[in-house]
Structures are given as C-alpha cells and as structure tokens.
KOLLUMTOR-126277 format. One record per atom (N, C-alpha, C): residue in three letters; z, x, y. Coordinates in steps of 0.001 Angstrom, whole numbers, plus 500000, padded with zeros to 6 digits. Layout:
<pts>
ALAZXY
...
</pts>
This chain:
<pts>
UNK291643250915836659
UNK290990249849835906
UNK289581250281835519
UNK288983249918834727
UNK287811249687833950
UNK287120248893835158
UNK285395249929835091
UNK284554248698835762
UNK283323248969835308
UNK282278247904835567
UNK281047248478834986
UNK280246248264836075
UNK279028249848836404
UNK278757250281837160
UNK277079250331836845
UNK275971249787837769
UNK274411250134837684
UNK274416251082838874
UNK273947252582838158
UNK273595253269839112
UNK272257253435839242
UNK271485252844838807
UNK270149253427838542
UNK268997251885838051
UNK268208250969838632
UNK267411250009838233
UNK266949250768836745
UNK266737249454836416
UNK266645249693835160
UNK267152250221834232
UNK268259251092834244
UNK269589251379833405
UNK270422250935833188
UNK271505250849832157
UNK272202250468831296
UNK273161250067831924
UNK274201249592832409
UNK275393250072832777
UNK276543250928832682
UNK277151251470833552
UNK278018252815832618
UNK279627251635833208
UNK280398252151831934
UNK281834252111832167
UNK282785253071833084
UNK283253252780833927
UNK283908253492834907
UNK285585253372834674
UNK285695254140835517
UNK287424254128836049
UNK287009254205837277
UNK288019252753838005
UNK287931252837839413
UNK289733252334839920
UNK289768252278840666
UNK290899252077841540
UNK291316250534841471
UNK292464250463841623
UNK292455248608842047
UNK292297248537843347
UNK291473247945843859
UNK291350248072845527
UNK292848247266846108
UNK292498247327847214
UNK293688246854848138
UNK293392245734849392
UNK293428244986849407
UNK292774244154849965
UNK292936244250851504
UNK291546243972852446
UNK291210244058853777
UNK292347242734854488
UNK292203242764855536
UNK293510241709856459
UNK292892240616855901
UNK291768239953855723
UNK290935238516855144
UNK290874238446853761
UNK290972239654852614
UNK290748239555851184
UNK291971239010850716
UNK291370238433849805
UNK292615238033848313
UNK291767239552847490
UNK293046239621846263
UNK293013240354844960
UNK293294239253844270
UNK292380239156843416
UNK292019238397842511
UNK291712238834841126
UNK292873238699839919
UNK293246239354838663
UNK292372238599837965
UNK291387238507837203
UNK290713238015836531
UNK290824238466834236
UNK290896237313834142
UNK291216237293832359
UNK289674237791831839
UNK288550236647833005
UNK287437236885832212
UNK286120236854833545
UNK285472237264833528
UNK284361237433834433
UNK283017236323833732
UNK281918236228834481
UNK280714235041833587
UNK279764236627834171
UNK279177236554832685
UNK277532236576833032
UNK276139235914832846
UNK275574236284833881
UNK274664235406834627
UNK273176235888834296
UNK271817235426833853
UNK270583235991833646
UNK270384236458835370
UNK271249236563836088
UNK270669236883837615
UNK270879238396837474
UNK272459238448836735
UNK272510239856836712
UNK271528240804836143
UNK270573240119835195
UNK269587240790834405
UNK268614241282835277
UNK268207240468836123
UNK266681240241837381
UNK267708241235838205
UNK268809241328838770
UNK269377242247839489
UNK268933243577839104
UNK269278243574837875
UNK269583245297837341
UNK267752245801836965
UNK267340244738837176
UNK265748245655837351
UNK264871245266838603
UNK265539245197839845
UNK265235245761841080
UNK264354244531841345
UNK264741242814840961
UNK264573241611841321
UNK264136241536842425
UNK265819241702843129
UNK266319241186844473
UNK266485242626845163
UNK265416243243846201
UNK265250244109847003
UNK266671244330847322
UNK267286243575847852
UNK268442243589848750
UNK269715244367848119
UNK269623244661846911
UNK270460245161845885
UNK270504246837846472
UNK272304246747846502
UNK272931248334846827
UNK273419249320846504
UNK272636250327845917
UNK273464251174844626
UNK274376251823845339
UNK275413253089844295
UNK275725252321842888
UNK276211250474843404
UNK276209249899842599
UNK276953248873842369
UNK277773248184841442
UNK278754247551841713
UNK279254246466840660
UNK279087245176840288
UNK277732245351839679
UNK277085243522839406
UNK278403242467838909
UNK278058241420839244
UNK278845240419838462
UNK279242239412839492
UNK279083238204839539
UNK278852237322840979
UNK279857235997840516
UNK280261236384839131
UNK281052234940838483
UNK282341235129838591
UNK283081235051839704
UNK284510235252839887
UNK285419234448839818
UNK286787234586838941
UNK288050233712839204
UNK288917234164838237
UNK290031233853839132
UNK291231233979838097
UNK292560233799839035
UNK293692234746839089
UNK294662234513839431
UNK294966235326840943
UNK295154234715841829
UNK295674236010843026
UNK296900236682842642
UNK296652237743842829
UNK297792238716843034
UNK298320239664844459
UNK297553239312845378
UNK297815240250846378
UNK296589239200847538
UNK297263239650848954
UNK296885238750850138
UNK296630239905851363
UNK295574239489852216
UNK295607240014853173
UNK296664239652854171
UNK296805240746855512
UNK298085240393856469
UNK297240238906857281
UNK296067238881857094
UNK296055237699858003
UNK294692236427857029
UNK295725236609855935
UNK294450235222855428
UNK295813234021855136
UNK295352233161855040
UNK295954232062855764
UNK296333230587854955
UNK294970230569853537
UNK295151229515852997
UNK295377229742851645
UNK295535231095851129
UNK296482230862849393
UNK297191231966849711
UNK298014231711848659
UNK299016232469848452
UNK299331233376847260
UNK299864234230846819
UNK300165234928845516
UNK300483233707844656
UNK299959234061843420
UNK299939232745842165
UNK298676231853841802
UNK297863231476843639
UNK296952230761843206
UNK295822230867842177
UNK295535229662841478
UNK294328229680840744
UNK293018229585841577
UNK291756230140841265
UNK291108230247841975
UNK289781231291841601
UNK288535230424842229
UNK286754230878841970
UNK286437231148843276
UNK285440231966842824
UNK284959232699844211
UNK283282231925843980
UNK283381231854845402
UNK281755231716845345
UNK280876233024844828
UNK279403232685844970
UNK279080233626844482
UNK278313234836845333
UNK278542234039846968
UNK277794235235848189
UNK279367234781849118
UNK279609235768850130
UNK280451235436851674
UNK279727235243852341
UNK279946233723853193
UNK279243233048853739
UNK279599234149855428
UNK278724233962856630
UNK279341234313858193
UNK280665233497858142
UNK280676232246858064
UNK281472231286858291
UNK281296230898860082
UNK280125231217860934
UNK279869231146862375
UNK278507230135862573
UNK277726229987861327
UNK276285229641861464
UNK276537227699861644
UNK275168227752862211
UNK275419226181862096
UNK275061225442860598
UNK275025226527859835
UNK275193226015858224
UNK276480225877857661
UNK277017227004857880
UNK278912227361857791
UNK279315225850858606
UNK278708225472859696
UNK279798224963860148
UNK279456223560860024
UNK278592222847859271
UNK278259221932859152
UNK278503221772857375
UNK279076222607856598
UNK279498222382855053
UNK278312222585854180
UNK276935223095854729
UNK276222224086854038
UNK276496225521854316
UNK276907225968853481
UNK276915227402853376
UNK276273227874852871
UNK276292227405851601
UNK274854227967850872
UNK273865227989851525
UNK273536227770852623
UNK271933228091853014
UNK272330229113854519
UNK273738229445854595
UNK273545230926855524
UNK272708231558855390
UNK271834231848856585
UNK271030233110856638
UNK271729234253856425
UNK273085234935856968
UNK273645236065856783
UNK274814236420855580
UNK274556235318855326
UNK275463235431853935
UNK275170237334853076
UNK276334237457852318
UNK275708238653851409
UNK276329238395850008
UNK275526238864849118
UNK275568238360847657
UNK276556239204846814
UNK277431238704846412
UNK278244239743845683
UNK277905239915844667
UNK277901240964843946
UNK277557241866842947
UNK275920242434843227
UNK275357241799844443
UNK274318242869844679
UNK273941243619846553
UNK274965242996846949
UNK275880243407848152
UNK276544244239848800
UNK277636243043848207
UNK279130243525848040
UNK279360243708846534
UNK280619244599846424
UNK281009244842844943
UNK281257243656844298
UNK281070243491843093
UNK281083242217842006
UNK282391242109841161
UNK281882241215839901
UNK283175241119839096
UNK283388241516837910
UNK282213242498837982
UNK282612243313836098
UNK283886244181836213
UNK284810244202837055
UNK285926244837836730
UNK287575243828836788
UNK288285243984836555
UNK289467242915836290
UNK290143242440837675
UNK290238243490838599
UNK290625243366840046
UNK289791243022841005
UNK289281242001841709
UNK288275242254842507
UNK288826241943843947
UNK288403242583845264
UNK288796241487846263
UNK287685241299846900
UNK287886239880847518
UNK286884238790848150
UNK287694238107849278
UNK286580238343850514
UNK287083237851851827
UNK287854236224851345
UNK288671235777852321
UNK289246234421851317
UNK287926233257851851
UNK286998233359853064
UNK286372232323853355
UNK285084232084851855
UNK285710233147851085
UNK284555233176849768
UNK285152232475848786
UNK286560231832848966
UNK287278231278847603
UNK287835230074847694
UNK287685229541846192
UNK287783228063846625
UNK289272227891845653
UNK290265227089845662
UNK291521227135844764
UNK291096226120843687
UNK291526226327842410
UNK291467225247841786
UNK292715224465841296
UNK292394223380840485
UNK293892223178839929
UNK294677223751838746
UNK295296223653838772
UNK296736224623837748
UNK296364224449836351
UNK295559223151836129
UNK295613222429834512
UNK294077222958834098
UNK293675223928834991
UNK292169224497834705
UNK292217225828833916
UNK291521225645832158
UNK291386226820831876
UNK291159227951832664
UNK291531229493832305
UNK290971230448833171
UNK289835230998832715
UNK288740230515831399
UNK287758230747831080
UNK286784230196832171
UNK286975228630832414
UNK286060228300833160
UNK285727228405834691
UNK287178229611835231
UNK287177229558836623
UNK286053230431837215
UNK285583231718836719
UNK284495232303837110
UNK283471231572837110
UNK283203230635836333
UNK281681230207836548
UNK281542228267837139
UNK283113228658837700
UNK282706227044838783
UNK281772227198839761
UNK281264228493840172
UNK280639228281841222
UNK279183228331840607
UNK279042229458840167
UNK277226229842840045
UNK276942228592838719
UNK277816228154837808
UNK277284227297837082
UNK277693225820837208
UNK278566225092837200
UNK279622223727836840
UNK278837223656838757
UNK279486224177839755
UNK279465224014841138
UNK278034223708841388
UNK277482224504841332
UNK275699225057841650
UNK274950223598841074
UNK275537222977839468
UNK275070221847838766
UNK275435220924839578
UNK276593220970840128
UNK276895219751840762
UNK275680219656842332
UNK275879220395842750
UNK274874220659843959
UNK273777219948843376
UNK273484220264842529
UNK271785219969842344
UNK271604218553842180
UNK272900217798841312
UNK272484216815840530
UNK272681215673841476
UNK274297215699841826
UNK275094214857842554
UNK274692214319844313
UNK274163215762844818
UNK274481216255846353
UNK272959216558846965
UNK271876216724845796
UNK270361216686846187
UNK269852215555845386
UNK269728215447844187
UNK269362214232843016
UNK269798213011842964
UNK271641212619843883
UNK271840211630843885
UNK271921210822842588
UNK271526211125841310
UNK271880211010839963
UNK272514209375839879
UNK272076208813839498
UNK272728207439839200
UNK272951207003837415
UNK273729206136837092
UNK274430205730836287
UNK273019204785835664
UNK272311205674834018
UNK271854205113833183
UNK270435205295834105
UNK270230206457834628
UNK268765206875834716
UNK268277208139833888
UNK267469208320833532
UNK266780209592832621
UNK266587210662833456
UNK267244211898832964
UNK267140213296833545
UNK267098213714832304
UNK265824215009832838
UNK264931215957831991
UNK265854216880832251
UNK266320217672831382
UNK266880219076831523
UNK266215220314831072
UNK265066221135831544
UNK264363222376830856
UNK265324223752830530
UNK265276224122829618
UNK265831225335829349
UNK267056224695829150
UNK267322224252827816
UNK268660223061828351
UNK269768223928826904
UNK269473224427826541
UNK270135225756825783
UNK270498226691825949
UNK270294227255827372
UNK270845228217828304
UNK272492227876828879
UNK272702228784829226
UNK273954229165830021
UNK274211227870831147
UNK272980227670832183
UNK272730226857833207
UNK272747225339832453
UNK271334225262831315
UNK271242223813831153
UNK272474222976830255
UNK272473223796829328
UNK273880223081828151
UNK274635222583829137
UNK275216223239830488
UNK276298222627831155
UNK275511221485831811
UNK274683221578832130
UNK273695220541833021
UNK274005218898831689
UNK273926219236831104
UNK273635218318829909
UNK275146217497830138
UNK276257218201830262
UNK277140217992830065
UNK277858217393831401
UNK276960217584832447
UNK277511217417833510
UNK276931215932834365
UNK275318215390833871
UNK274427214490833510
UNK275395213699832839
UNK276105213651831806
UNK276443212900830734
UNK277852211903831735
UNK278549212974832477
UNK279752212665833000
UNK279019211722833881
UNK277972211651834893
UNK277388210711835908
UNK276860209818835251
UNK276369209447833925
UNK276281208342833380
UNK274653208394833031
UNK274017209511832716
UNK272513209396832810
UNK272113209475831328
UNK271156209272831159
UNK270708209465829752
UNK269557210761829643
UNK270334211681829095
UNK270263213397829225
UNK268624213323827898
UNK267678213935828726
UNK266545214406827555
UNK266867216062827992
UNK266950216896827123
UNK267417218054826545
UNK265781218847826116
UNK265291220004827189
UNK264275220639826366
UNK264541221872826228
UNK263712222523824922
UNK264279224039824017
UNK263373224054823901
UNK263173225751823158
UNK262215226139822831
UNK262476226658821587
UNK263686226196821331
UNK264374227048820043
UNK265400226120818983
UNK264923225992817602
UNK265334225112816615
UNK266721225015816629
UNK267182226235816706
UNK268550226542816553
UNK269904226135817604
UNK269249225902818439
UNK270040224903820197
UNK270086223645819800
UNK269150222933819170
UNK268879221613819180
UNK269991220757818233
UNK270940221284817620
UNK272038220467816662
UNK273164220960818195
UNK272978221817818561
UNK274265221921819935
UNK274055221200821093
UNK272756220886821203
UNK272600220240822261
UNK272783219106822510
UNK273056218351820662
UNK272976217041820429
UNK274412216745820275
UNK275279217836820309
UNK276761217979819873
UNK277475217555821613
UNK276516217990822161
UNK277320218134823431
UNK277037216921824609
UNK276277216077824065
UNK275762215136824900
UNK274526214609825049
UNK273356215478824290
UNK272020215069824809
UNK271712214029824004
UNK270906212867824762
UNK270560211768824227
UNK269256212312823269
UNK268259212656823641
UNK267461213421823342
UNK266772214639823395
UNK266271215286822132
UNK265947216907822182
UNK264122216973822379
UNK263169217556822468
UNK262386217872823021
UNK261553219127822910
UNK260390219192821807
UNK260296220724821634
UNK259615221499822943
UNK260322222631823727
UNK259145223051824556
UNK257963223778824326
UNK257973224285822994
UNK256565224842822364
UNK255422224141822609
UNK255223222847822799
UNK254198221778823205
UNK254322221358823940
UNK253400220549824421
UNK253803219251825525
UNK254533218778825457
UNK255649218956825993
UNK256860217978825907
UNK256562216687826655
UNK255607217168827946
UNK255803215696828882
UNK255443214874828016
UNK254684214977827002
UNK253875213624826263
UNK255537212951825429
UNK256012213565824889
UNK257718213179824279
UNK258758212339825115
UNK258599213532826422
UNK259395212475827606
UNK258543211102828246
UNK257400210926828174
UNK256939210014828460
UNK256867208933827260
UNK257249209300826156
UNK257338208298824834
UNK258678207697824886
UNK259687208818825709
UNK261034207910826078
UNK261289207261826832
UNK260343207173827797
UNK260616206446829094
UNK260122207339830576
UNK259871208314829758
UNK259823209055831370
UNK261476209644832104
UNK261257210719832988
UNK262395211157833353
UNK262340210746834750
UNK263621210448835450
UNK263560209844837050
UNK264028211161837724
UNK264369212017837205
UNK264873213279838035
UNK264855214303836581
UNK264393215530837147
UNK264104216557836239
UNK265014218206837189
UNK265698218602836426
UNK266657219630836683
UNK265911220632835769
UNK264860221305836479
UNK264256222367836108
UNK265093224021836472
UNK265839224387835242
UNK266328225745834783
UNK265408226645834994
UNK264014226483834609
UNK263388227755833787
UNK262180228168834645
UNK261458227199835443
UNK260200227852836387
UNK258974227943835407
UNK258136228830836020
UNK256860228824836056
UNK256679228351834104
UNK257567228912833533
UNK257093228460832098
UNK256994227011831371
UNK257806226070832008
UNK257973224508832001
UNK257682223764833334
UNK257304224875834194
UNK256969223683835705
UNK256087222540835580
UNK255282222945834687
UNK253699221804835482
UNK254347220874834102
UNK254763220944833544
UNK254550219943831925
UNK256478219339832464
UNK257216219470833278
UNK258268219104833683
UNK257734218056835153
UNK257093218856835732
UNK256555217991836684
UNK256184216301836264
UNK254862216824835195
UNK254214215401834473
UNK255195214842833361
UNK256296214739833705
UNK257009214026832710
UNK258017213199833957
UNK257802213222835012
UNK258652212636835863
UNK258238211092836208
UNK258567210240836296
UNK257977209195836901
UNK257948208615838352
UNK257435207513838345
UNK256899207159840163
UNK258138206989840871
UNK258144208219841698
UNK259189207677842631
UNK260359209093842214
UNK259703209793841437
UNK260487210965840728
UNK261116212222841378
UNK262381212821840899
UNK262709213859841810
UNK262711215273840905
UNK262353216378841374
UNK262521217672840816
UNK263237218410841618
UNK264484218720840923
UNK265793220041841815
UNK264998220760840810
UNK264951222089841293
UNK264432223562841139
UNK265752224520841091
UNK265953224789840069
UNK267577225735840798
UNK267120227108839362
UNK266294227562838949
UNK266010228567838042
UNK264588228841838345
UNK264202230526837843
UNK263212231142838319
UNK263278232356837186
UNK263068232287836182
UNK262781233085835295
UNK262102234352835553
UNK260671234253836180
UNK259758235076836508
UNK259237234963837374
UNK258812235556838656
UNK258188235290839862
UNK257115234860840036
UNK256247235015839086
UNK255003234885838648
UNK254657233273840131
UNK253620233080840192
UNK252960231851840979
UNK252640230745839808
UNK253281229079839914
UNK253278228008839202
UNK251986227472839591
UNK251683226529838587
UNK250423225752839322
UNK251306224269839232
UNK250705223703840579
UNK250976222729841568
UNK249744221912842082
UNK249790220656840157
UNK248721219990841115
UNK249168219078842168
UNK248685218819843074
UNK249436217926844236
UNK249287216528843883
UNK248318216467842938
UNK248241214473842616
UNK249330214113841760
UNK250118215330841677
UNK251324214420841145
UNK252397213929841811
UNK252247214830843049
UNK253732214399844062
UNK252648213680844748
UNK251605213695845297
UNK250926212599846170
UNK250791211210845792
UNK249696210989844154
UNK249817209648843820
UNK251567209075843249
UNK252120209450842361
UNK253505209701841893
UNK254661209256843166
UNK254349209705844115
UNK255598209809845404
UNK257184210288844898
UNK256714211942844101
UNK257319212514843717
UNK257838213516844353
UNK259003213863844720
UNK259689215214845609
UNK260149215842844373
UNK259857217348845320
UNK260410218853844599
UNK261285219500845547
UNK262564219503845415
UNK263355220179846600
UNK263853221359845671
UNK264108222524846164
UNK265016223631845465
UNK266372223596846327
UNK267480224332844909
UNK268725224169845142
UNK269461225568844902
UNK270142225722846089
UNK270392227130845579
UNK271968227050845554
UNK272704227516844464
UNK274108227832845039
UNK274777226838845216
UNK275937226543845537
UNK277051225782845696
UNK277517226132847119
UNK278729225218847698
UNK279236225237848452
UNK280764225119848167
UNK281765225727849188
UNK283023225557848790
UNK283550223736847939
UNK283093222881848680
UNK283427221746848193
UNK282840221083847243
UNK281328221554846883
UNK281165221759845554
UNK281608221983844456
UNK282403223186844532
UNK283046224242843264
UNK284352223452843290
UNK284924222709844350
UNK285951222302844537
UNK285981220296843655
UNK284988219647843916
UNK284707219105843405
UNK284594218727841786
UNK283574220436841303
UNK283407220496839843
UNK284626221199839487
UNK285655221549840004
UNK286625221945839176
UNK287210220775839107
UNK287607219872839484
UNK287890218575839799
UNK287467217674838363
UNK286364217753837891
UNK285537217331837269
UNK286234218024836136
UNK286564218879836202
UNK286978220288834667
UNK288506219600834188
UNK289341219566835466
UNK290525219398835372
UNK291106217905834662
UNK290438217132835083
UNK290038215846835024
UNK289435215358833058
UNK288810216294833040
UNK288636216471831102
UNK286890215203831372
UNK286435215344832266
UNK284958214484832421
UNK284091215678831852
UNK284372216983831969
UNK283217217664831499
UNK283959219174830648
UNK283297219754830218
UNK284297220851829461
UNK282814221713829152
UNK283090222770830458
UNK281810224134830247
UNK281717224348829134
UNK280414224515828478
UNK280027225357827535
UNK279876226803827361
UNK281091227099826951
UNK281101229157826559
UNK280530229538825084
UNK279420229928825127
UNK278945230872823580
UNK279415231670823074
UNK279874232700824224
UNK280635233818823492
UNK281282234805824518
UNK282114235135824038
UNK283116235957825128
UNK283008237742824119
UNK282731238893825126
UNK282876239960824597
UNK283735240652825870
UNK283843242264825490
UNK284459242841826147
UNK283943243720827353
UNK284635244060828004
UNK283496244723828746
UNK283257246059828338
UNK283570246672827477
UNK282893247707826919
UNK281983247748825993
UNK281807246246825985
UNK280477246169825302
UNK279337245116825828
UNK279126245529827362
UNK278969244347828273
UNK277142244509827915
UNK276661245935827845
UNK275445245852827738
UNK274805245358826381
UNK275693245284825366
UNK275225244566824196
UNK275134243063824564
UNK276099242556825259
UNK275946240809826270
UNK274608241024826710
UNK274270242057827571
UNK273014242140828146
UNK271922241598827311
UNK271839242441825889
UNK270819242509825435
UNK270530241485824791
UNK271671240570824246
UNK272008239385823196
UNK271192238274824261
UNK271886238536825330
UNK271097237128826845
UNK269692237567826679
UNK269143238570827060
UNK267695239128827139
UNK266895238889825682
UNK267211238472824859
UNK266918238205823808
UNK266809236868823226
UNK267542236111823834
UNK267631234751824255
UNK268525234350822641
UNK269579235343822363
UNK270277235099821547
UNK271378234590821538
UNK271934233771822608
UNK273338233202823362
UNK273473232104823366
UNK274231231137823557
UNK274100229869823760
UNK275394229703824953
UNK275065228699825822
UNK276130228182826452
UNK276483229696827641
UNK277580229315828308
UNK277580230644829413
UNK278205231960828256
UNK278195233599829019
UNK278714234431828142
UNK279537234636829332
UNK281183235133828497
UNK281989235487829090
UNK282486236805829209
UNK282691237612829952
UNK283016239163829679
UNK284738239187829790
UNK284941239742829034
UNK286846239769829057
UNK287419240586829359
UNK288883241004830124
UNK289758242184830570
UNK290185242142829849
UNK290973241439828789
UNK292046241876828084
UNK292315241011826552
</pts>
C-alpha cells in the first residue's frame, strides 16, 4: 500500500510503499476509503509538538471498515463500521476509568506517536475505536472524533449549550468551525459565525449561521449589536482571543479547543472577574463522545462539512491549499 511519510520537520511528505500491517492480539485493521486532514498535522510537521517520532505517518483522522482482528480483542468484529479516536488512551488511569480519557496523562497521539492514517490500512489498539452505525457515510467516519466528536465535547459536555442561546463561533470557516456552526444549529442556538474572509460568508450562511461577522475589525462591537454571545467556541486563539472574550456576556462561557500559534494572549481579568465569565479548554473527545456525534450524523441532525477530497498523492498540495487558508469545511484525503 501507499503511505505518506515525514521524515524530516519541516519537509514535504514523501509517498511510500509500505506493507499492510498485521494486527497485534488488541489491534483492529481498519480499511479506510478516506482519511481527514487536520491543521494539527501542519503544527506537527514543523516540530509543534516535541513529542513527535520520526520517520512518521501523520494523520490522526481515522475510520472506515474493519477487515482483520486481533486473537484477543473482544468488541468488533470483521465488517464493522468504525472511527478511531485520535490518541490510545492507558485505559488503567483514573481518567480511563471514570469516561475521561481524553485527559490521560499516558495516552499517545497517533500520527505523532504511533503510526497515523495517511495510508489505507491502519491498525489501532481496539480500546482506541469507537463503532458507528451502518447508515453513516464513510466520508464522515475519520473525522467523528478530532472534529463532529471533539465539537460535541466542547459544546454539549463543557458549554452545556441550551436551546435559543447565542454562540460565537471564531474561525467559523475552517474545517473545526463550519462544523461547529452546524452542530450549534442541531442544539437549538442561534449560531454568530466569525471570518476573516468574504468568500466563507455565503457558506456559512448556507449552512446554518444566523449571523456572519467580519474578523478584520472588532467584531465584539457586531456581536454585542446582536445581543451578545452566552458561550463563545473559540477555534482560532491568540488572533480572536481578547475581541471573542469581550463579546461574551454576564455570566458567559469560553471553550478554547484551537491554538493557531503559541504565541502568549492578553487576558484582561476584568472581564472574567466583573463579567463572572469562565474560560475552560477542551481537548479531544472521548469514546462516547464520537459515539454520540455519530449518532447525531446517522440521525440526519447534522451533516459534516467536506470542502474537498484529494488523493493522497497529492496530499502535500492539501497541505499547502489548508496553509493558505484556501479550503473550506474539513479536507479529505482518499485511497481509492
């Protein structure tokens, strides 16, 4: 099989020939139609996340069909449909065992780990996979976890999101927010949508957003002409933090689940002090998360937004199109 390989930070990816692996006594093989890529993979491939293990096989958006079982895994079988999270949890911690996983300390991250999903075969311990249902495209199974799952985390499971309250969405033309928009809409909220780019703003309005929002300016002054936002699902970090912050109102919540640039935000505190405003960050999904938002997929309440699907031999042109901020909606990489 075809895989695509970073041997080197800051280089390109090369196309490989590799093996179909064979799965350990705990792995599924997992045949995948289409893989997601992720702006993480971008921050990966230029030496982001320390923890990253060359060579490697980036790609953390897994799902598709099993084809092959370990001698001792226990809960699918050959046929199942099915997303992988996007790290293997211990499954021993008192996070594992209390239904946060996402916040394992020993967890390890696949595709900067363990091997990823830019190739068509992958295997993944099974405590990393969640099944979905049968009536679920196989476009949207790779990215139940890091996107549809991860949204749900933030909105549902930290935000608490209620029926006909205002949520700010930043970076809401991205891969992350378009679905956010879409996923807001299903809980009953009235979606304000911010861009930075003319050309998002007829899609954004296609897909659910009550209102669009230029981020070139002050937006808070816009969101505060609508009402103010009661919870703000900040995508993007240090570049919309403080003007996302002041658009929240009393009593306001900020999920954090994007980080563009590491750079240090400014944080005046009289806004969460007088305000009695919380900022919690959200990382990741959990099995019953992903299990949940596929739920949500299957169900026809929400329908991911895909921009564009290429091949993987032309995965670094995806690269460059995302890095360019020329994409809309998630990008899909394809086997076949």
């Amino acid at each position: 099989m075809k895989a695509a390989v970073l041997e080197e930070i800051n280089h390109p990816l090369s196309i490989v020939d590799k093996d179909i692996p064979e799965p350990a006594d705990d792995e599924v093989i997992i045949r995948q139609d289409y893989a997601g890529l992720c702006y993480r993979d971008i921050l990966s491939a230029t030496g982001f996340f320390p923890r990253i293990q060359l060579p490697i096989i980036p790609g953390h958006e897994i799902g598709g069909t099993i084809v092959k079982i370990g001698d001792k895994v226990k809960n699918f079988r050959v046929g199942d449909h099915v997303a992988s999270l996007i790290y293997v949890p211990c499954g021993k911690c008192e996070y594992c065992r209390s239904g946060n996983e996402n916040l394992c300390p020993y967890k390890k991250s696949i595709g900067e780990e363990i091997q990823g999903g830019f190739r068509e075969y992958v295997n993944i311990p099974e405590i990393a996979v969640v099944k979905a249902p049968g009536n679920v495209d196989s476009r949207y199974l790779p990215i139940a976890s890091c996107v549809t799952g991860m949204i749900y985390h933030a909105l549902f499971r930290l935000a608490k999101i209620r029926e006909g309250q205002k949520v700010l969405i930043t970076g809401a033309g991205g891969g992350v927010g378009s679905n956010a928009v879409q996923m807001a809409k299903a809980f009953g909220a009235t979606v304000i949508a911010e861009t930075t780019s003319d050309q998002k703003k007829e899609m954004l309005q296609k897909i659910g957003a009550d209102y669009v929002v230029d981020g070139n300016g002050k937006f808070n002054e816009e969101v505060k002409k609508i009402g103010g936002a009661d919870v703000v699902l900040e995508c993007v970090g240090i570049y919309t933090f403080e003007r996302a912050l002041r658009s929240l109102n009393n009593g306001g919540k900020m999920i954090v689940i994007g980080n563009v640039k590491p750079d240090p935000v400014n944080l005046p505190l009289g806004l969460i002090i007088l305000k009695g405003n919380t900022i919690r960050g959200s990382i990741s999904s959990t099995r019953k998360d992903v299990s949940d938002a596929l739920s949500l997929v299957a169900d026809g309440k929400i329908k991911p937004v895909i921009g564009m699907e290429m091949d993987l031999n032309r995965i670094n042109d995806a690269i460059d199109m995302m890095k360019n901020r020329q994409t809309e909606g998630r990008v899909l990489i394809k086997f076949r």
